[in-house]
N, C-alpha and C positions, 0 to 999 in steps of 0.2 A: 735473403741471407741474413743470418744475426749478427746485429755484432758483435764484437769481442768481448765487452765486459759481461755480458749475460749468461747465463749458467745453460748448457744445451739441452737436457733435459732428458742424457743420459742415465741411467738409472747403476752402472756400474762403470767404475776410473779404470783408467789405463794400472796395471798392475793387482786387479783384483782377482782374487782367487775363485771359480766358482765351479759348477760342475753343470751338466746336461739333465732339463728335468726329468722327473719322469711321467712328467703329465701327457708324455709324446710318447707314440709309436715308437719301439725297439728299432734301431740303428745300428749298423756296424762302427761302431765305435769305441773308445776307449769310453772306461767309465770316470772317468776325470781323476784329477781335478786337471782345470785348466786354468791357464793367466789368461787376460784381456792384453790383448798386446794393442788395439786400435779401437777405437769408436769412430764407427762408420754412419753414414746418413741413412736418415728413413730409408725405408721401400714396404709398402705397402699396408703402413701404419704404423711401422714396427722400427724401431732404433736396431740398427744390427751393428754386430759386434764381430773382430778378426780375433779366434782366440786361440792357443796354441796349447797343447799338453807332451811331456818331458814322454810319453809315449809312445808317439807317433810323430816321421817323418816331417809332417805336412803340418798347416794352418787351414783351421774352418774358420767357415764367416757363419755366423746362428744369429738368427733373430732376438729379441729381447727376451721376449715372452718364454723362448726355451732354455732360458739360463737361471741361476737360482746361485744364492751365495752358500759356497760351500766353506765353513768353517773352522773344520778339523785338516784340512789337507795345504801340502805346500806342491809347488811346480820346481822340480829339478830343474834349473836355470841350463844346467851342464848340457840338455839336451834343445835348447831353445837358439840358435842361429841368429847373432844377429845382423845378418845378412847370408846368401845362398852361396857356397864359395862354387867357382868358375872351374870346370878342366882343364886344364892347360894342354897344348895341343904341342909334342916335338916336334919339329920337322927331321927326319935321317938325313 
């Protein structure tokens, strides 16, 4: 494990704007932009990343190498969660 004061060697911050490359095979996906909302540990070389776009539902987790800074685009915050809100269940 590192420690604390050392830079992790992340290659985009928590809050950065970026988009999905296109050096990859077409996905169903939104075409971004997306926020970094987590920087996650290796797997299998690769720094991955939890990132979220004001598009869609859900959070992907992508690997380093398929992300690219996107410069022109912002993420509507209004549809980012931050947290999943719960059902609430009546009893009659």
């Amino acid at each position: 494990m590192r420690p604390l004061h050392e830079p992790s060697g992340h290659s985009f911050h928590i809050g950065s704007v970026v988009r999905l490359s296109k050096r990859f095979p077409a996905r169903k996906a939104c075409s971004g932009p997306y926020e970094v909302v987590a920087q996650l540990p290796e797997r299998d070389g690769q720094f991955q990343y939890r990132v979220k776009s004001g598009c869609e539902p859900f959070y992907r987790t992508v690997a380093e190498g398929e992300l690219e800074l996107d410069g022109g685009g912002t993420v509507t915050r209004d549809h980012i969660p931050s947290r999943v809100p719960r059902r609430r269940v009546v009893a009659p």
